[in-house]
C-alpha positions, 0 to 999 in steps of 0.5 A: 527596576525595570519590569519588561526586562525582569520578566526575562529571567523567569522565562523558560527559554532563557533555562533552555538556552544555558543547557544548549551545546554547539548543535544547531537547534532553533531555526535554520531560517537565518534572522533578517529582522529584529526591533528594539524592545528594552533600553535603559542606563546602568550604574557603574559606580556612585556619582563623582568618582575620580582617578587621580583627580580626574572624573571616571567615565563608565566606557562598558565594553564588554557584557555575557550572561551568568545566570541571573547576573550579567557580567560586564567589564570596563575599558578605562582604569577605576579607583582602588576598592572597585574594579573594572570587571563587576556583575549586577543582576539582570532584573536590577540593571537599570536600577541604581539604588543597587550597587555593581558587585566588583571582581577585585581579584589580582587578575581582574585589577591587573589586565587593562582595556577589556574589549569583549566577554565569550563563552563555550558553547557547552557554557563551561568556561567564560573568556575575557580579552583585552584590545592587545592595542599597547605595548612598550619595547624594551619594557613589560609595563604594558603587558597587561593591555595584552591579556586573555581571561578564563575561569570555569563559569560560576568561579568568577573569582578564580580567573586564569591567564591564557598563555602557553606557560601556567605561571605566565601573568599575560598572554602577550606571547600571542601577540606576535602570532596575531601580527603575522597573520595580519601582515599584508603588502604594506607590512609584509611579516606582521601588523606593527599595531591592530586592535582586537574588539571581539572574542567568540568560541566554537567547540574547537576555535577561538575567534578575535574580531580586529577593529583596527590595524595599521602602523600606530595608534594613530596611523591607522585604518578601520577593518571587520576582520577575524582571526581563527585558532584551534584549542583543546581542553585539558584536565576536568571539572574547575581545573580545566585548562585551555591550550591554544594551537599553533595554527592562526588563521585569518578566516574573514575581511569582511567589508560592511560598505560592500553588502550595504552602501548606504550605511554610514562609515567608517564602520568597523568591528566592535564584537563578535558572538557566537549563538550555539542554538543557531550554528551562527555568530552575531556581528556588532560594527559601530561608528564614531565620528565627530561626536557622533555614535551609531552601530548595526547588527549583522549575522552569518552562519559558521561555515559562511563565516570560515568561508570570508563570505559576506555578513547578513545586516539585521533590519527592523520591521520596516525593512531598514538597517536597525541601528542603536544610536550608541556605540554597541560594543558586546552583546549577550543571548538573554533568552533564544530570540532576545539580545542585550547589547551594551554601549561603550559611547565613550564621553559622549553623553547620549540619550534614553528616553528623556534621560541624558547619560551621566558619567558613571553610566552605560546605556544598554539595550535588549533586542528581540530578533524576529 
């Protein structure tokens, strides 16, 4: 177990932080620095599990705090008996003595390619998205690429889809909106293809980071772009449901190369998070390029960002860019100063200390914002 991280859920702050709503209340200075304090791997699953005879890469892509368990969820397919979403104590994370608890129900094991965990400001529901990067004309089968979560938190096991009908098992009727606001000179209408990497809430938006869009999979080009809808909530108690609105912006295109040049690139957006306590969001853009993995942190405030002003680059102390040396793709707050940052380093088999990354394991890291 790891003893500096374990000592995280008995701190005071971490109690102040699940009581937060919307209304700014730690600092208004804005952070500008931060240094990596914690780093380690997490166990996904027993060593040597395959799918249809091929080995199983833990690919962790999303993360968010609940209580003293971390949720996380896994962008590759797993075996029957486990599933991709699954929840490990914050104490017990690098210890692989303890097995993941695995959320097998319907909802979970049906939606594919798990992008990123947000949460309401008033920490009353918990969303989960997928890239909404596949469909198949003509057919449903890939529907399920195309899908938002929600459960009151603390009910995990009762997931709900968000869709404008109730009985709907995806939500790729919001795919279509999606496409039309990305639409540009080159594809005026809608975005034939794109790629959602991030999913944060305010009290009244939610808010889709895209990582990619162009004309295919294949074809296209890498983009820190954010899109805004309004939503309302209806009913109480664990029978909340969440109503999008008909009002889909894109409210940021924000270009990483322009506040800081010398970052390596492409760099494009593989999460966004939104710090009640501060008024403002955290921005993960990561890089991966000829084996080689990497990602920096940024912030901004929320009207900056409704304002498609430029993001904040996080540096450490000794003034340069902090990067992770991973391929960071979401973060959780663990306490008002401190973040954990989970890795999605695909096949590549990176490093912690002198430990090399097994296929079943994910790196993390907890950072400590100064």
């Amino acid at each position: 177990m790891n003893r500096r991280l374990a000592l995280l859920l008995f701190l005071p702050c971490l109690i102040t932080v699940s009581c937060r709503t919307s209304k700014p209340s730690v600092s208004a200075k804005a952070p500008t620095s931060a240094r990596l304090v914690d780093e380690g791997f997490l166990t996904c699953f027993a060593p040597g599990t395959s799918l249809s005879g091929q080995l199983v890469w833990c690919e962790v892509s999303a993360v968010v705090l609940n209580g003293q368990q971390a949720l996380f969820a896994n962008d590759k397919d797993v075996p029957a008996g486990l599933s991709p979403v699954f929840s490990k104590p914050v104490a017990a994370l690098s210890d692989s003595t303890q097995s993941p608890a695995y959320l097998t129900e319907g909802a979970f094991i049906a939606t594919r390619k798990y992008e990123d965990f947000a949460q309401t400001p008033d920490q009353q529901l918990v969303l989960l998205t997928t890239a909404f990067d596949r469909v198949k004309s003509g057919s449903s089968d890939w529907d399920g690429y195309n899908t938002v979560l929600y459960w009151p938190k603390g009910h995990e096991h009762q997931p709900r889809v968000l869709a404008p009908s109730d009985t709907a098992r995806t939500s790729i009727a919001y795919r279509q909106p999606i496409a039309q606001v990305l639409a540009n000179d080159e594809f005026p209408g809608a975005m034939p293809y794109f790629k959602i990497e991030g999913l944060a809430a305010t009290d009244k938006h939610l808010l889709f980071g895209i990582r990619e869009e162009g004309q295919s999979y294949d074809n296209f080009k890498h983009r820190v772009k954010v899109i805004s809808v309004s939503y309302k909530l209806e009913g109480t108690g664990t029978d909340r449901r969440l109503r999008l609105q008909n009002d889909w912006k894109l409210i940021a295109d924000f270009n990483p190369a322009s506040v800081e040049p010398s970052l390596p690139g492409p760099l494009a957006l593989s999460s966004l998070e939104y710090d009640p306590a501060r008024g403002r969001f955290w921005l993960l853009t990561s890089l991966e390029a000829n084996g080689q993995v990497d990602a920096y942190l940024w912030t901004i405030t929320q009207a900056d960002l409704f304002a498609n002003k430029p993001f904040t680059l996080i540096r450490d102390e000794m003034g340069k860019p902090l990067h992770f040396g991973h391929k960071a793709e979401d973060l959780t707050l663990l306490a008002p100063n401190r973040l954990l940052v989970v890795h999605d380093d695909d096949r590549v088999q990176t490093t912690v200390g002198g430990q090399t990354r097994q296929p079943n394991q994910a790196a993390y890291t907890v950072v400590e914002i100064r």
